[in-house]
C-alpha positions as CSV (number, residue, x, y, z in Angstrom):
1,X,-4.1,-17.4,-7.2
2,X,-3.5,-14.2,-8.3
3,X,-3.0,-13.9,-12.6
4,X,-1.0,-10.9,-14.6
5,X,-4.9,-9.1,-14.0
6,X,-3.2,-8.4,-10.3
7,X,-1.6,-4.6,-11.4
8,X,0.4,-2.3,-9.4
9,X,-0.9,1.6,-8.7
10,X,1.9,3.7,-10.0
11,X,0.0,7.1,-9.1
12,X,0.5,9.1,-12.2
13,X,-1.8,10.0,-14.9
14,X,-2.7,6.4,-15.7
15,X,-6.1,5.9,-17.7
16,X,-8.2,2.5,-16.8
17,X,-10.4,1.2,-20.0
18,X,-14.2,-0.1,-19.2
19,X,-16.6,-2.3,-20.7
20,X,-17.7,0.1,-22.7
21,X,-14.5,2.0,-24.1
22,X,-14.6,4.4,-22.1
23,X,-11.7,5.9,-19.8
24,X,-11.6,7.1,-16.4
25,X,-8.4,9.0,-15.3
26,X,-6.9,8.1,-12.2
27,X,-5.6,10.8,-10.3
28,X,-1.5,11.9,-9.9
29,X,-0.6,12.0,-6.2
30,X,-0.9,15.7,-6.1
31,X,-4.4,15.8,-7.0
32,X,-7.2,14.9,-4.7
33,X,-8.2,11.2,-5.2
34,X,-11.3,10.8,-7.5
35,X,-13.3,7.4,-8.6
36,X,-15.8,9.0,-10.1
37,X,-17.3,7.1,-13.0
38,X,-15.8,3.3,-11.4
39,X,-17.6,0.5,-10.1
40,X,-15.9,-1.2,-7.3
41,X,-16.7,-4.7,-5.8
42,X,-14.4,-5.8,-2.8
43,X,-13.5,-9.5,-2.1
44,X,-11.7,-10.9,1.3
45,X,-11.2,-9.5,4.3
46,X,-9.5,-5.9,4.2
47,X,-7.1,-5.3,6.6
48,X,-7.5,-1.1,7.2
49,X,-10.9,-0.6,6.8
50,X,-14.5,-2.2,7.5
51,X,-16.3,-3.0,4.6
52,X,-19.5,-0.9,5.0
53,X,-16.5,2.3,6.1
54,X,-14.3,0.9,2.6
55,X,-18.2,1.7,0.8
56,X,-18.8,4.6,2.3
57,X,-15.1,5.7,1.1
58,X,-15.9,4.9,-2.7
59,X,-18.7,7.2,-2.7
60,X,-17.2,9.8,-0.9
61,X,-14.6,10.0,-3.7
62,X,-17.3,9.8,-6.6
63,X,-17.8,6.2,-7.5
64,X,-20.1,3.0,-7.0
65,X,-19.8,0.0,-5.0
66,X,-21.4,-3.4,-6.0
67,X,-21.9,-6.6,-4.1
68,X,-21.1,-8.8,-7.0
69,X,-19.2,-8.9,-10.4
70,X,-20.6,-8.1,-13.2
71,X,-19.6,-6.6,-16.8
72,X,-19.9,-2.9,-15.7
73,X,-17.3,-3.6,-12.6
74,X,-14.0,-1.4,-13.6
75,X,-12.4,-2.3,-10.4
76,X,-11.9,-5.1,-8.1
77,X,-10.1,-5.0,-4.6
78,X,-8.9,-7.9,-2.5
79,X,-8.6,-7.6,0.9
80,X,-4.8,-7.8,2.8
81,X,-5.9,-10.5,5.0
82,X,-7.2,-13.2,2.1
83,X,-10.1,-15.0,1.9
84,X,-12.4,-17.5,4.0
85,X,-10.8,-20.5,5.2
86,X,-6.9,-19.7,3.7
87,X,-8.1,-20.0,0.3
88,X,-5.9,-18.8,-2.3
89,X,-8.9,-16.6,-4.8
90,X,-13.0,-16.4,-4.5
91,X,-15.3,-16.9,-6.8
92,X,-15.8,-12.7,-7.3
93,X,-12.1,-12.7,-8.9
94,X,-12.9,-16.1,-10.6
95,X,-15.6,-14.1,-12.0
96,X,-13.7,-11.2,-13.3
97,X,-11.1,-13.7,-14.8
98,X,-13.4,-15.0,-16.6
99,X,-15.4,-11.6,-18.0
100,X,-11.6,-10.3,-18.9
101,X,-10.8,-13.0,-21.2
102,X,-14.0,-13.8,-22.8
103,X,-15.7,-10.8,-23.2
104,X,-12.5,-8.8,-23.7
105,X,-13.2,-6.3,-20.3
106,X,-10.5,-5.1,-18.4
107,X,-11.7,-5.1,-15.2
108,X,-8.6,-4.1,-12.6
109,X,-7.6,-6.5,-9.8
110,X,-6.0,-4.3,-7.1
111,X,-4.6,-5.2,-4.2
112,X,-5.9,-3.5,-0.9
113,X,-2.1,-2.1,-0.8
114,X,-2.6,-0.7,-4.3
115,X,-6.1,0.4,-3.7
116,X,-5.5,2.3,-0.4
117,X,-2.4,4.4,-2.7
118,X,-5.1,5.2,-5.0
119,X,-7.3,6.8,-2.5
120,X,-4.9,8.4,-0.4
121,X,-5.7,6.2,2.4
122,X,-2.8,4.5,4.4
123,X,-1.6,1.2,3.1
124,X,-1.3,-1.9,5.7
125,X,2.2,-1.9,5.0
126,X,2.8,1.8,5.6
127,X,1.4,1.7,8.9
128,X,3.8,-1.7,9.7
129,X,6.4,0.5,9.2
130,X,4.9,3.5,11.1
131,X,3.2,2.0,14.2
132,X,3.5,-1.5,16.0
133,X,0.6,-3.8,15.4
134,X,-0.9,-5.9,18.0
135,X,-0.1,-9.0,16.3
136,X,3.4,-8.3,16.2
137,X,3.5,-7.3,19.6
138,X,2.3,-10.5,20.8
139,X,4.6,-12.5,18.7
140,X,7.7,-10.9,20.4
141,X,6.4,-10.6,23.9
142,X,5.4,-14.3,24.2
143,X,4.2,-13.7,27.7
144,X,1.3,-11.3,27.0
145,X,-2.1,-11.9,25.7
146,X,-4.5,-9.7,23.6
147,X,-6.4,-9.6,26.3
148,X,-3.7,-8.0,28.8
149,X,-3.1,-5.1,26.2
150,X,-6.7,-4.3,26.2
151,X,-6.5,-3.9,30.0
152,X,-3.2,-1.9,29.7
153,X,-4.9,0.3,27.2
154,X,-8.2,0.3,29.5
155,X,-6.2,1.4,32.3
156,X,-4.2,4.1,30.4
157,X,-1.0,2.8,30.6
158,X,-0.9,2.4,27.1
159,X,-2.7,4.7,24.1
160,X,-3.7,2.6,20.7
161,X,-3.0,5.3,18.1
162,X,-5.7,3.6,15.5
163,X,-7.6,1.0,14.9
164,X,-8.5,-0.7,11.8
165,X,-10.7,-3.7,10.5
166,X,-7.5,-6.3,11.4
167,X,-5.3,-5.0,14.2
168,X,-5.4,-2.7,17.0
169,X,-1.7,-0.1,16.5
170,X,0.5,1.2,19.3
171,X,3.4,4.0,19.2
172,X,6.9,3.8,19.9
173,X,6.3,4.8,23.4
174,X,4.0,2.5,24.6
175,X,6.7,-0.1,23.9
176,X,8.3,0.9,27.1
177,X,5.1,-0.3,30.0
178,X,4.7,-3.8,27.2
179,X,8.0,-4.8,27.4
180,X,8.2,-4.1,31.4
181,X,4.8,-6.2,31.9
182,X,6.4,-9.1,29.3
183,X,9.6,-9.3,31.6
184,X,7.6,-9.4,34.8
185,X,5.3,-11.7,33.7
186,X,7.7,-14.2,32.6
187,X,9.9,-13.6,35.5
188,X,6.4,-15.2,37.3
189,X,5.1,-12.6,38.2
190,X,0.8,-12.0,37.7
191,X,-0.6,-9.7,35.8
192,X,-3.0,-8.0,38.6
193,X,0.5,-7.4,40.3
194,X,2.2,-6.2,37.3
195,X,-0.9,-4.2,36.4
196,X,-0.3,-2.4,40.0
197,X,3.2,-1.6,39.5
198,X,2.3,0.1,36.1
199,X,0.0,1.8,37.6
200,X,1.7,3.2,40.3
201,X,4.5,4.3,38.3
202,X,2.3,5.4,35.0
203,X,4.8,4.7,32.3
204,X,7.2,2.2,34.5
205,X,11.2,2.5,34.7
206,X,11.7,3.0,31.4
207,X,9.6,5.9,30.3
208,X,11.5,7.3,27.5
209,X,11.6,11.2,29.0
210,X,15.3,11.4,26.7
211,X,15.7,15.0,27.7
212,X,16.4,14.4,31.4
213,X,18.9,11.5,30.1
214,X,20.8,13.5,27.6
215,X,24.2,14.8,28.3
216,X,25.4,17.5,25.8
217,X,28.1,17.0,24.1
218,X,30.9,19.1,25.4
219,X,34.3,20.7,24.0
220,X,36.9,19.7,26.5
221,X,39.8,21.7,24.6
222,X,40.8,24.2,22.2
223,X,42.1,23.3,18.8
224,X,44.0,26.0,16.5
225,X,41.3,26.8,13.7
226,X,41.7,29.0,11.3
227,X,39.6,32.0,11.3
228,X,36.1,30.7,9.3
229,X,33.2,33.4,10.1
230,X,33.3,37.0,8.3
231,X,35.2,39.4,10.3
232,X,33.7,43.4,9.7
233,X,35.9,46.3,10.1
234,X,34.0,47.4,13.2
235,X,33.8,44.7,14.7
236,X,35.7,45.0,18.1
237,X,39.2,43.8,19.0
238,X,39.8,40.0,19.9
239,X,41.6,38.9,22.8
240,X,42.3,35.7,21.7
241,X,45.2,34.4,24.1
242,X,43.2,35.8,27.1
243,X,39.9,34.5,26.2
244,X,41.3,31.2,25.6
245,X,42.9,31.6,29.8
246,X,38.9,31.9,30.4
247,X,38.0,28.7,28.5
248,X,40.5,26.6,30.8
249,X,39.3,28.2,33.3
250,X,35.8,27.6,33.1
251,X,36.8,23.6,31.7
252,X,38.2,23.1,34.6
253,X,34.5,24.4,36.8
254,X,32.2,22.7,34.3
255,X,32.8,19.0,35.6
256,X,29.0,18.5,36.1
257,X,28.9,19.7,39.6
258,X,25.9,21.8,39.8
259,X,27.8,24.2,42.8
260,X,30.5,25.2,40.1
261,X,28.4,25.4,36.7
262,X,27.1,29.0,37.5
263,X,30.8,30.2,38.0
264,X,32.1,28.0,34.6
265,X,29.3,29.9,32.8
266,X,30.6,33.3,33.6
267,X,34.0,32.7,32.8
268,X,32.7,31.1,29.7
269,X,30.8,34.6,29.2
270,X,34.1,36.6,29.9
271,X,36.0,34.3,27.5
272,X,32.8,35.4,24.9
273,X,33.6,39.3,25.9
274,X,37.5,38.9,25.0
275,X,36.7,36.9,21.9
276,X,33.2,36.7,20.2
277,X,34.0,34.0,18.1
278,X,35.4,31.8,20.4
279,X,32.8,28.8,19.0
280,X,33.9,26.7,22.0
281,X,33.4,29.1,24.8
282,X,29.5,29.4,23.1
283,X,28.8,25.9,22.3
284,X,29.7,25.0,25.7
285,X,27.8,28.1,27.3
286,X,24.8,26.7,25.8
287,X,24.8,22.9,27.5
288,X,24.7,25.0,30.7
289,X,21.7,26.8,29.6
290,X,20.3,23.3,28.5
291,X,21.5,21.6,31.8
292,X,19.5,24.5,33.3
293,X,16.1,24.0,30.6
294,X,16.7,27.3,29.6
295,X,16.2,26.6,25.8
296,X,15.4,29.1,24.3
297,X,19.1,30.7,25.4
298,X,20.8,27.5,25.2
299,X,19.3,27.1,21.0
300,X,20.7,30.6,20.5
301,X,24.0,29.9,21.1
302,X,24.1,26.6,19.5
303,X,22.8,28.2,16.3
304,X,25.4,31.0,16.6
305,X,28.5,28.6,17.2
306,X,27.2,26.9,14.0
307,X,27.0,30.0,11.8
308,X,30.4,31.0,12.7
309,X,31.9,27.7,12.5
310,X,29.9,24.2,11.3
311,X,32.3,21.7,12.1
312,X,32.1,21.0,15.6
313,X,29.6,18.0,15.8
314,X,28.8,19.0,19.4
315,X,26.6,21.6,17.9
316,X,24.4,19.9,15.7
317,X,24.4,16.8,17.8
318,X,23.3,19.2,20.7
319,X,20.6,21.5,19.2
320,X,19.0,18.4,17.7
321,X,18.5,17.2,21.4
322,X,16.8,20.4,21.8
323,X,14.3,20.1,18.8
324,X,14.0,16.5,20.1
325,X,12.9,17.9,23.1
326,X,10.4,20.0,21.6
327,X,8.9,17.6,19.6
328,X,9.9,19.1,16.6
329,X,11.6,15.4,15.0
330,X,11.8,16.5,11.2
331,X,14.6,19.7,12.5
332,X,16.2,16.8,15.0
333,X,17.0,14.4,12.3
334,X,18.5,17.2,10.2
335,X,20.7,18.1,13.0
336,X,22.1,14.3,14.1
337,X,22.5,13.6,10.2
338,X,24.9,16.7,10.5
339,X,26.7,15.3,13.9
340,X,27.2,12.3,12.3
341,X,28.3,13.7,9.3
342,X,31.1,15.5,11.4
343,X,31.9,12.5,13.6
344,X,29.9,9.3,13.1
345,X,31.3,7.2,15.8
346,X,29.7,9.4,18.7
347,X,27.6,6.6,20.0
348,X,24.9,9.2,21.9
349,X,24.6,10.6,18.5
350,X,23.5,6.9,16.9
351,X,21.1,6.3,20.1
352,X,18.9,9.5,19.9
353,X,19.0,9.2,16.0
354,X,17.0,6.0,16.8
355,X,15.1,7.3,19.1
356,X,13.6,10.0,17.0
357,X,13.5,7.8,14.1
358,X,11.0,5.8,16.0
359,X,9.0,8.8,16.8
360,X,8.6,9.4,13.7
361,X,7.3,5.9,12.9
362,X,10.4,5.2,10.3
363,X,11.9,1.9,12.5
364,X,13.7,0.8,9.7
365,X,15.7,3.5,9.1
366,X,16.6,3.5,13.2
367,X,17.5,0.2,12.9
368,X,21.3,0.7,11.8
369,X,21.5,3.5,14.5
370,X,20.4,1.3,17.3
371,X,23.0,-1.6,16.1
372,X,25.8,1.0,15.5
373,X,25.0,2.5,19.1
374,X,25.4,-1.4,20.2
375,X,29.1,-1.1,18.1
376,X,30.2,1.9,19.8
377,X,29.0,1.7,23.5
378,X,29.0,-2.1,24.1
379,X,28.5,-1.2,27.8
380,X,26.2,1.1,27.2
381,X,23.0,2.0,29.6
382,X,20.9,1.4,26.7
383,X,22.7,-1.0,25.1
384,X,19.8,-3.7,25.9
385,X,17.2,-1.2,24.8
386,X,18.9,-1.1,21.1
387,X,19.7,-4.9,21.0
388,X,15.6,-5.4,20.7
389,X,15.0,-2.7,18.4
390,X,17.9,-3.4,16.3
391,X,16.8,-6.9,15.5
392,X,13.0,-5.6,14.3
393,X,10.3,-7.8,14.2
């Protein structure tokens, strides 16, 4: 069992005493890691890395490694997984106890979690949070075995992201081919034929291509606002009541028929011509543009609409689909924490938050999205989809 010797890493200037009074400064978090000077023994089976790579790490970073315990040892790790045969210590820590209370040493215990913070490598739990280990993928998809995944992966249906000492990792996306196998296979089907059908589709029904899915958010009529974006004395004579005829105009076209969107989008241009600031006319100007992939155009005026006015959700909720699209998740997030800022009972807005969440390895923090989507769209298409994810695992 572990003792008060057990510490937590709190990475900031933190000085760790030796056998022989001296100290060795462990480095703050902006610094690069350093264990120059310590002597590091490892116990148990470590869950990120192999023992003769976790070696090789302590001497990259300056310091020793020892096969067994002894009084110039300054730190000793334990590996995430535990010991031999489910015990609850070793004889290495039993060792250390002992040489900390009675020689007086103060040989560190750390935990593999603790030890990984130290030197900047990524903790077990970290990449729980970030990836989906095979372990847990197995405990929720009851029909699979390891060995299926590794013939998934071998066939390229599905991409490990890492691998370390314990578990085998998968993204986000490769839930989508797993969980069609799993339903297939306990519908009765084999898993040569399942294998097949993955195969022939790639990435299966469900391939999580959110851009083709996406509907923009649209403005289906004009509200009286008062006047927000600076007005310059040149700047050239509104229209207003004619620009707004325009709008309904082109409202009326843009019903999602392709034949009619080319004509909505000049009347919504006209509309533009009579009144520049019509944040409307350009917000919905721009889903046509995205409709079309154009997105370079369609991120323009999404970016104009919100520097003249930032209180139509559709903008922010829109031009984050846009960064989704482009991978860029970080600019995404900022834009659906805006949307739903502005209107947080827009159900689409909930779903792609969780979808980019999960990108971005932070499930946790998707969770309430996916269960609020479940809230707001009960019949949703991916209402299923966010009844998994919002339950974890």
């Amino acid at each position: 069992m572990l003792t008060s010797v057990v510490f937590s890493i709190i990475l900031v200037a933190v000085l760790i005493p030796t056998d022989r009074g001296r100290v060795f400064p462990v480095q703050p978090d902006h610094s690069p890691p350093s264990l120059v000077g310590h002597l590091v023994v490892f116990t148990g089976k470590l869950s990120t890395l192999g023992r003769k790579d976790a070696r090789a790490l302590v001497s990259r970073l300056g310091g020793a490694t020892a096969d067994d315990v002894n009084a110039k040892v300054t730190l000793l790790v334990i590996g995430g997984e535990g010991f031999a045969g489910g015990a609850s210590t070793s004889n290495k820590l039993k060792r250390v106890e002992e040489l900390n209370q009675q020689q007086g040493l103060s040989i560190q215990v750390l935990t593999e979690e603790a030890f990984c913070e130290l030197v900047g490598q990524p903790t077990p739990s970290a990449l729980t949070r970030q990836y989906y280990a095979t372990r847990d993928l197995l405990a929720r998809y009851r029909a699979l075995r390891e060995d299926h995944l590794r013939y998934l992966a071998k066939y390229g249906i599905i991409k490990p992201v890492l691998k370390t000492n314990a578990d085998t990792f998968f993204a986000f996306q490769d839930l989508s081919p797993i969980k069609q196998a799993n339903e297939e296979m306990s519908a009765g089907a084999t898993f040569r034929s399942v294998l097949r059908t993955l195969l022939a589709s790639r990435l299966g029904q469900l391939a999580f291509d959110f851009r083709l899915d996406a509907a923009p958010a649209k403005i289906v009529a004009l509200q009286p606002r008062a006047p927000k974006a600076l007005r310059l004395e040149s700047a050239p004579p509104r229209d207003t009541e004619k620009a707004e005829d325009y709008f309904r105009q082109a409202s009326v076209l843009d019903d999602g028929n392709d034949s009619t969107l080319d004509q909505a989008a000049a009347l919504y241009r006209q509309a533009l011509e009579c009144d520049p600031y019509l944040v409307a006319a350009l917000i919905n100007l721009a889903n046509i543009h995205y409709t079309h992939h154009e997105m370079v155009e369609a991120q323009s005026l999404y970016e104009r609409a919100i520097a003249l006015e930032s209180d139509f959700f559709e903008a922010h909720f829109n031009l984050g689909n846009i960064h989704h699209d482009l991978g860029e998740f970080d600019e995404a997030r900022r834009c659906y924490d805006d949307a739903l800022l502005l209107n947080p009972y827009y159900a689409d807005t909930h779903f792609y938050m969780a979808v980019t969440l999960e990108k971005m390895g932070q499930s946790h923090e998707a969770r309430p999205h996916w269960r609020s989507y479940q809230q707001l769209a009960p019949q949703g298409e991916w209402v299923e989809l966010a009844r998994e994810f919002s339950e974890g695992s």
